[in-house]
N, C-alpha and C positions, 0 to 999 in steps of 0.2 A: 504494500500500500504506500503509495508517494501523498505526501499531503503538499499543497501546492499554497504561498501565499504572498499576496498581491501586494504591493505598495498601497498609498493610496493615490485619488486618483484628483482629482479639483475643480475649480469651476477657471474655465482661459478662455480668454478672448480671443473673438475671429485672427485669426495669421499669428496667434501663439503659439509655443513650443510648451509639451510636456513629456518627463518622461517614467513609464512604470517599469517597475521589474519584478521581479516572481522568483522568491526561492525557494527551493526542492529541501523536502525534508532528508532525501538521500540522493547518494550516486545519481547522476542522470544520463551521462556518457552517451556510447555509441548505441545504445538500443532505444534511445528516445530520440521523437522528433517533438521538438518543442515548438508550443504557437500559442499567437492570441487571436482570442474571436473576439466578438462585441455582437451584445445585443442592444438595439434600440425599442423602446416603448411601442407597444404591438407590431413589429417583426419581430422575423427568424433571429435566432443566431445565425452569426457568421463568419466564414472566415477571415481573418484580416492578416495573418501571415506566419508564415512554419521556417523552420530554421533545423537543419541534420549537425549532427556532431561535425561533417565537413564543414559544414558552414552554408550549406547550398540553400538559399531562400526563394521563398514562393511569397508574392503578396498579392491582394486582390486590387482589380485596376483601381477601384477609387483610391487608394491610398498609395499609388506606385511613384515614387520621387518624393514623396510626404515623410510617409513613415521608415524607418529603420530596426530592422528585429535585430540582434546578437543574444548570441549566449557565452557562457564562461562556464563549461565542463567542472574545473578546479572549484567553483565558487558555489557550482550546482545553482543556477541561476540563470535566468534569462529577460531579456530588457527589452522595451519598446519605446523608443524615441520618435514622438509625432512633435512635427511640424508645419508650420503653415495650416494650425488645424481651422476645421471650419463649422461651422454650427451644423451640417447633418455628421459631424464624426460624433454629435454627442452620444454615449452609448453605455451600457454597464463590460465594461470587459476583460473579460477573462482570460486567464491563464490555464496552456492545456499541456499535459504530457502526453505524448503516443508509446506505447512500447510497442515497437515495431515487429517483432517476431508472437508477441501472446497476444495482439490486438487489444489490450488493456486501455484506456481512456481515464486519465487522472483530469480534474477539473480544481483548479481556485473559487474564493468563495465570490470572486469579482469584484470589482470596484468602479466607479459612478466617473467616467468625464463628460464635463456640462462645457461646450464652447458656447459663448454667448457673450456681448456686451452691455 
């Protein structure tokens, strides 16, 4: 069981920066792909970007050139630095572990970013 937890998260203004990170109560190495989703008020969750122990990232077009995912293996932790945010990024969003060979899903409790001025 990975228990996962989030920074928090705050309220930024249009074309501000913020940034969360998520650490791993254990190891999270080469058998996890780490990511955050975001859910907004009546939709889906969603993807917003995965990150492998190489490093190879995936993000979703609205956030591509905005946001920036990394991880740090050693530190068991993983970060999301948005930028240029804008009032539909506000969203509750979480942190997710994959373990990639048991198909296992670890989830954070989330946390609340509100862009607005």
């Amino acid at each position: 069981q990975v228990q996962l937890v989030e920074s928090e998260g705050g309220l930024v203004q249009p074309g501000g920066s913020l940034r969360l990170s998520c650490t791993a109560s254990q190891r999270i190495g080469s058998a996890y792909v780490m990511g955050w989703y975001r859910q907004a008020p009546g939709k889906q969750r969603e993807l917003v970007a995965t990150i492998t122990s190489r490093g190879n990232t995936n993000y979703a077009d609205s956030v591509k050139g905005r946001f920036t995912i990394s991880r740090d293996d050693a530190k068991n932790t993983v970060a999301l630095q948005m930028n240029s945010l804008k009032p539909e990024d506000t969203a509750v969003y979480f942190c997710n572990a994959h373990h990639i060979v048991l198909s296992l899903e670890y989830w954070g409790q989330g946390t609340q970013v509100t862009v607005s001025s």
